[in-house]
KOLLODO-527477 format. One line per field, with one value per residue: residue number from 1; residue in three letters; x, z, y of N, C-alpha, C in turn. Coordinates in steps of 0.2 Angstrom, whole numbers, padded with zeros to 4 digits. Atoms other than C-alpha are relative to their C-alpha. Example, Ala and Ser with C-alpha at 12.3 -4.5 7.8 and 13.67 -1.06 7.14 Angstrom:
// residues 2
num: 1, 2 $
residuo: ALA, SER $
n_c1: 0004, -0004 $
n_c3: 0000, -0001 $
n_c2: -0006, -0006 $
ca_c1: 0062, 0068 $
ca_c3: 0039, 0036 $
ca_c2: -0022, -0005 $
c_c1: 0004, -0004 $
c_c3: 0000, 0003 $
c_c2: 0006, 0005 $
//
This chain:
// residues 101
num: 1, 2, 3, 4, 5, 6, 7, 8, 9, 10, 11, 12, 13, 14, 15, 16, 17, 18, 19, 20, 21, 22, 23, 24, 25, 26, 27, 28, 29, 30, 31, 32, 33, 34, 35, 36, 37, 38, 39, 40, 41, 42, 43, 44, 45, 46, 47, 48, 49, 50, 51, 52, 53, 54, 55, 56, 57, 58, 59, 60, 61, 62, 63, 64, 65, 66, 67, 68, 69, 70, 71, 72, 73, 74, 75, 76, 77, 78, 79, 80, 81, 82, 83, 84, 85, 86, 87, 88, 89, 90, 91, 92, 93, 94, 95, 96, 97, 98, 99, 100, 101 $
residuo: UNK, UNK, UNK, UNK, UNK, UNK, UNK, UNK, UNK, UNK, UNK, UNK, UNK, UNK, UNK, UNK, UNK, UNK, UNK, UNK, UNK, UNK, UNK, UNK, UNK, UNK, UNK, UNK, UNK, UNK, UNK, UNK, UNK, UNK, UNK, UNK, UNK, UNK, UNK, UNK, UNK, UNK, UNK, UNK, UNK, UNK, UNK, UNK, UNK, UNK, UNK, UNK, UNK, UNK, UNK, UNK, UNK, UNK, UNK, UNK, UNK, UNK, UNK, UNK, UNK, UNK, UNK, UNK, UNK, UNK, UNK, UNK, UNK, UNK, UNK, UNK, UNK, UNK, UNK, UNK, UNK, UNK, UNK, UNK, UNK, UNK, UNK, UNK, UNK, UNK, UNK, UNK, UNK, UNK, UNK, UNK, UNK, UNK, UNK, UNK, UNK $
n_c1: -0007, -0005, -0008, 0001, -0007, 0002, -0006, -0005, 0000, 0006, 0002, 0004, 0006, 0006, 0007, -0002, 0005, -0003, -0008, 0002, -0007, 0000, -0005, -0008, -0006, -0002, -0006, -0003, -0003, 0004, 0008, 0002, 0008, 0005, 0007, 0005, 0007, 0003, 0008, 0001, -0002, -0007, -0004, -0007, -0004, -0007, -0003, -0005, -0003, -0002, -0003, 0004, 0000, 0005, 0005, -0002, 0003, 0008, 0007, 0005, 0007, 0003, 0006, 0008, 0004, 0005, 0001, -0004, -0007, -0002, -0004, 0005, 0003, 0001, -0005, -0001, -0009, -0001, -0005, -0005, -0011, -0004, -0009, 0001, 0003, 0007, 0001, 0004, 0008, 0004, 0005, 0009, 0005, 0004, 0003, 0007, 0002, 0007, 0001, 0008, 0005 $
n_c3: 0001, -0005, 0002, 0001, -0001, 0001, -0001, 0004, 0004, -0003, 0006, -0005, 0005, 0000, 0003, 0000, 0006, 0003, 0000, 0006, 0001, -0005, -0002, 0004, -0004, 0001, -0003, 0001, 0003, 0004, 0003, 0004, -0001, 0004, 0001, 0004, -0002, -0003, -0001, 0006, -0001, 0001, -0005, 0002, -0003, 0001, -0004, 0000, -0004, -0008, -0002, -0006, 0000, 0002, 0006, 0002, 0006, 0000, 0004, 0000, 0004, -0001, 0003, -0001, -0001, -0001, 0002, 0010, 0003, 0002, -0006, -0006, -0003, -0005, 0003, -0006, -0001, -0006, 0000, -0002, -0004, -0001, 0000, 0006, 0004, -0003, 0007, 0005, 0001, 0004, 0005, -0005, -0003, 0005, 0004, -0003, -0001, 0003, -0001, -0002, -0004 $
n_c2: 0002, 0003, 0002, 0011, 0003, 0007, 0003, -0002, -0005, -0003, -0003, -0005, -0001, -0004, -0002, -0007, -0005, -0003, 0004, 0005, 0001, 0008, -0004, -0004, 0006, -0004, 0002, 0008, 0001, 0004, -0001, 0003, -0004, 0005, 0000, 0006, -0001, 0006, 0001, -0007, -0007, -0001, 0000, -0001, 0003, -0001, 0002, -0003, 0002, -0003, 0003, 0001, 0006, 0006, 0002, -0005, -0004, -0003, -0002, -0002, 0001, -0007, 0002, -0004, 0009, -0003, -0006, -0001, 0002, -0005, -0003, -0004, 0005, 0003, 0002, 0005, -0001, 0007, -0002, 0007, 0001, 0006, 0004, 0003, 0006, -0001, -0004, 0003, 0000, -0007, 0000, 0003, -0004, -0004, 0004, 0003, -0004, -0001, -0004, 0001, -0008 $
ca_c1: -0034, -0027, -0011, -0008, 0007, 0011, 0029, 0040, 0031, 0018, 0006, -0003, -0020, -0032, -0046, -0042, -0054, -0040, -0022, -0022, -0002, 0006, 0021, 0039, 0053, 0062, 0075, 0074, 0083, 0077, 0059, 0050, 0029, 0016, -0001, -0015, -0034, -0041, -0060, -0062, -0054, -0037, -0022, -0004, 0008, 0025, 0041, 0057, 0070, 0074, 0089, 0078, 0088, 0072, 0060, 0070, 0056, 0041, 0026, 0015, -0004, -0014, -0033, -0047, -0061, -0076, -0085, -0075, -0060, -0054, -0044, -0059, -0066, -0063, -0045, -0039, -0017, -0007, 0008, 0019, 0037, 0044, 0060, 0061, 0052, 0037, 0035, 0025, 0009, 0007, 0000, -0014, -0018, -0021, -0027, -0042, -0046, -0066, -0075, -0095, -0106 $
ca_c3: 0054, 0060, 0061, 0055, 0061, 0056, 0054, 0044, 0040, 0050, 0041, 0045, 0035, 0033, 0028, 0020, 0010, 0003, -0004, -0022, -0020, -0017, -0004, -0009, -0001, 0001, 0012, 0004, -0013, -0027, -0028, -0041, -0044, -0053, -0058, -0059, -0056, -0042, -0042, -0057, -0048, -0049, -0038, -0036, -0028, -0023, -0017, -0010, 0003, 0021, 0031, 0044, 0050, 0054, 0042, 0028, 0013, 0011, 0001, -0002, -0008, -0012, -0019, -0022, -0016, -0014, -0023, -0041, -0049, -0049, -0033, -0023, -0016, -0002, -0004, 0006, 0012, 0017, 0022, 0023, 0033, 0030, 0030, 0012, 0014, 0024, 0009, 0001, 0009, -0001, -0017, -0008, 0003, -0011, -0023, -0009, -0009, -0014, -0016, -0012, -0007 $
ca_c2: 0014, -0003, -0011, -0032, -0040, -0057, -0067, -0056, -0040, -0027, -0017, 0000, 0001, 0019, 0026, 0043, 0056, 0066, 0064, 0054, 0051, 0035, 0041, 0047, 0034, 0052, 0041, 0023, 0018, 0008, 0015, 0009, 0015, 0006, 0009, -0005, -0007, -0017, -0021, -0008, 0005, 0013, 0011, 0015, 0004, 0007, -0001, 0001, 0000, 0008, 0008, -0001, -0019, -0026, -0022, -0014, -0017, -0005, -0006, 0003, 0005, 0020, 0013, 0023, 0011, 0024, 0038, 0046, 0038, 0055, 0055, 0064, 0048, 0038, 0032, 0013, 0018, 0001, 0004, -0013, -0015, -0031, -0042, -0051, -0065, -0057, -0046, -0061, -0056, -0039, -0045, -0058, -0045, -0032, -0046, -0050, -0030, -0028, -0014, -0021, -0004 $
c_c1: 0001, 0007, 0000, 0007, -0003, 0010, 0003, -0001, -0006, -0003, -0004, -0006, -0004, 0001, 0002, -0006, 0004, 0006, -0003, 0008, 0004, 0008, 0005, 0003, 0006, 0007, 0001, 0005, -0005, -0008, 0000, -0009, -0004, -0008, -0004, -0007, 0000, -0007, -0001, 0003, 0007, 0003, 0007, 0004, 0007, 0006, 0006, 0004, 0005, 0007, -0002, 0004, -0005, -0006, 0001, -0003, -0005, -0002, -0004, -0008, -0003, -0004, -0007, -0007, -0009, -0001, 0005, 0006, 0004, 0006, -0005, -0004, 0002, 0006, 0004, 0008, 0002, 0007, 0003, 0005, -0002, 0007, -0002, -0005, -0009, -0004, -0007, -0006, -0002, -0003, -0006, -0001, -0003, -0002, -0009, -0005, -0009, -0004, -0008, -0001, -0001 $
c_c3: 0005, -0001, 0000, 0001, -0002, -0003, -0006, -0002, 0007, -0005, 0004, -0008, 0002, -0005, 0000, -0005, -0004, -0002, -0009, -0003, 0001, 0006, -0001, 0006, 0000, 0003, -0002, -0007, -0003, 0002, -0004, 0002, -0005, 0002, -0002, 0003, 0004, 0000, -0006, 0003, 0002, 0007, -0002, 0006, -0002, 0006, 0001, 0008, 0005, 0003, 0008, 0000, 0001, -0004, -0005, -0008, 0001, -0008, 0003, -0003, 0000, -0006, 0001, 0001, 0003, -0004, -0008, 0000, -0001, 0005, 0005, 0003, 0005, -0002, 0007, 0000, 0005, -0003, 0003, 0000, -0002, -0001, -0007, 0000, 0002, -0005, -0004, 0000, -0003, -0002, 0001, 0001, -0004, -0005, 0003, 0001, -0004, 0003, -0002, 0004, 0009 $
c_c2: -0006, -0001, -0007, 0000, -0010, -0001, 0004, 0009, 0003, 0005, 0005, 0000, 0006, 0000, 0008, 0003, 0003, -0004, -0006, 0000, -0004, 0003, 0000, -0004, 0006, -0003, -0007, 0000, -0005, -0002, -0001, 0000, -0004, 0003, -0006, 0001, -0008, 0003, 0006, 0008, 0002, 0000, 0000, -0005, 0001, -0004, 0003, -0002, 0007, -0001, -0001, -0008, -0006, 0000, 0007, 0000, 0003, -0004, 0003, 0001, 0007, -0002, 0006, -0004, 0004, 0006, 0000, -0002, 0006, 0001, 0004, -0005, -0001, -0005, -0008, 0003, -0005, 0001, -0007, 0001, -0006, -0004, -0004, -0003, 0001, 0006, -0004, 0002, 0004, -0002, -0003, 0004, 0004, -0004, -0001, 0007, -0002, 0006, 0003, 0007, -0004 $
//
């Protein structure tokens, strides 16, 4: 597990063996969930909004990036806060994902 900070947004990145759920925004509003494949292998990405002044968008990521595409792999979970415009970095960062042995 780290944490990335940078001009608008912080980000919590692990390493999980379990779990194959992207997380439920049970207190934000206008979620919204998406399914796509990085590097051949599936992932769920989720957005939404917080009642957080300083950093009231989430994303989130939930990539299976080891082992069976089944959910019983080795799963990457990146949890992004940011203010609008610090949002930009999600897609680059899960754009750059790769999932060399």
């Amino acid at each position: 597990m780290f944490l990335l900070r940078g001009p608008g947004y912080e980000g919590m990145f692990t390493v999980t063996g379990r779990g194959s759920a992207l997380p439920i925004a049970s207190s934000g509003t206008n979620y919204k969930a998406d399914q796509l494949t990085l590097d051949g292998r599936p992932a769920g990405v989720a957005s939404y909004r917080v009642a957080d002044p300083n950093y009231p968008e989430r994303r989130s990521l939930l990539w299976t990036f080891a082992g069976r595409n089944d959910g019983s792999g080795k799963n990457l979970v990146l949890d992004l806060s940011c203010k609008e415009t610090g949002c930009a970095v999600f897609l680059p960062m899960i754009g750059s994902l790769d999932a060399k042995p």
